[in-house]
C-alpha positions in Angstrom: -20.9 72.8 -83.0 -20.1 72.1 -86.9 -22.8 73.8 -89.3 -23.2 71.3 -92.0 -24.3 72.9 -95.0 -25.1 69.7 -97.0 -28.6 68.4 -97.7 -29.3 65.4 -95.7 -29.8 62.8 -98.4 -33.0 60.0 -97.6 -30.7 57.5 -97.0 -28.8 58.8 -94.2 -32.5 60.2 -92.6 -33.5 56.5 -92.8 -30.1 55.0 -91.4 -30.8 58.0 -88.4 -34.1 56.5 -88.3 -33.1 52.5 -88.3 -30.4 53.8 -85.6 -32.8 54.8 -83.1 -35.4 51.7 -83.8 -32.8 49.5 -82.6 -31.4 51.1 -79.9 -35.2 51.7 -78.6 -35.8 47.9 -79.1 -33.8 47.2 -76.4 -33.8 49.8 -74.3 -37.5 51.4 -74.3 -38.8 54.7 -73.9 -39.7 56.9 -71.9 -36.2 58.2 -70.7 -36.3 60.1 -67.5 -33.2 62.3 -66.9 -32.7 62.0 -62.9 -30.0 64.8 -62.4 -28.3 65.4 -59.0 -27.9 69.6 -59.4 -31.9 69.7 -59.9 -32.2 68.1 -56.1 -30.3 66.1 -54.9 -31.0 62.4 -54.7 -28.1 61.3 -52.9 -26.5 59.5 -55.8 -25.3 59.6 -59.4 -27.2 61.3 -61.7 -28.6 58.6 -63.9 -31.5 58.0 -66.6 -34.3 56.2 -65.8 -35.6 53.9 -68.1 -39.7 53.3 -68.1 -42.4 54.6 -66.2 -42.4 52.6 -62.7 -39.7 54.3 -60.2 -40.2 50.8 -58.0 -38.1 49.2 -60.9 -34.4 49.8 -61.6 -34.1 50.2 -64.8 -31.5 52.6 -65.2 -29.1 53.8 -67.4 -25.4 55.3 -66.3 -23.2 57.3 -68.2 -19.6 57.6 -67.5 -17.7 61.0 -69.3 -14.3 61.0 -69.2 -12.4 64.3 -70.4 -8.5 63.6 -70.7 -7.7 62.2 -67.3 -10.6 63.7 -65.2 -14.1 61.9 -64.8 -17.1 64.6 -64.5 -19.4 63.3 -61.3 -22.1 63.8 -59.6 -23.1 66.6 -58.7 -21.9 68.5 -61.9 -23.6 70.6 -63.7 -21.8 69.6 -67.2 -22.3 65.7 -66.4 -26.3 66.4 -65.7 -26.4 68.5 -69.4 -25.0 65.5 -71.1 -27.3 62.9 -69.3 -30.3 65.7 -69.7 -29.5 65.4 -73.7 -29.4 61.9 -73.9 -32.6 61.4 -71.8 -34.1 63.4 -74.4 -32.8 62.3 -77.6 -35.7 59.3 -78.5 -38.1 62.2 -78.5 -36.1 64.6 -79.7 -34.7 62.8 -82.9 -38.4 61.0 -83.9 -39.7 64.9 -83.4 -36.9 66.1 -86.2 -37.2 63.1 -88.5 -41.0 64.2 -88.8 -40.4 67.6 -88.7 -37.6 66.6 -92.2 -40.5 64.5 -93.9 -43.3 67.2 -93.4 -40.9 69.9 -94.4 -40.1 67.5 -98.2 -43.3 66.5 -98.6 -44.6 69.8 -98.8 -41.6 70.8 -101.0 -43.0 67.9 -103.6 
């Protein structure tokens, strides 16, 4: 992972920030990773969108390394899924964590 040593200026926080607002207007939270290796369910490991299992929303994701496509069940496939499940949360809990750290730097 690259270190970037460069203050993150307001106006890229705010693009990270405008990023996520779209993408969670049309896809919603909460984000439920659904992973194979953690018990099986007989499937692709997928993300489930929302809070009602009786619904399919779901979201896919496909990795494709050179010529060889990760699957189900594999372990690597479940850690990327596992991080995007999380990133809504994630990314709002860091935004915050950036304004409470300069606002107490002011």
């Amino acid at each position: 992972m690259a270190i970037v040593k460069d203050a993150l200026p307001d106006a890229e926080l705010m693009e990270i920030e405008r990023r996520a607002a779209r993408a969670l207007d049309v896809v919603p939270t909460p984000w439920n990773p659904m992973l194979e290796t953690w018990g099986g369910l007989g499937g692709c490991s997928f993300i489930q969108i929302g809070d009602d299992p009786a619904v399919d929303n779901e979201m896919y994701i496909d990795v494709h390394l050179g010529a060889r496509q990760l699957t189900s069940p594999d372990s690597r496939l479940d850690a990327v899924i596992d991080f995007v499940a999380h990133a809504p949360t994630d990314v709002a809990r860091l935004i915050a964590e950036i304004r409470r750290l300069r606002s107490g730097l002011e």
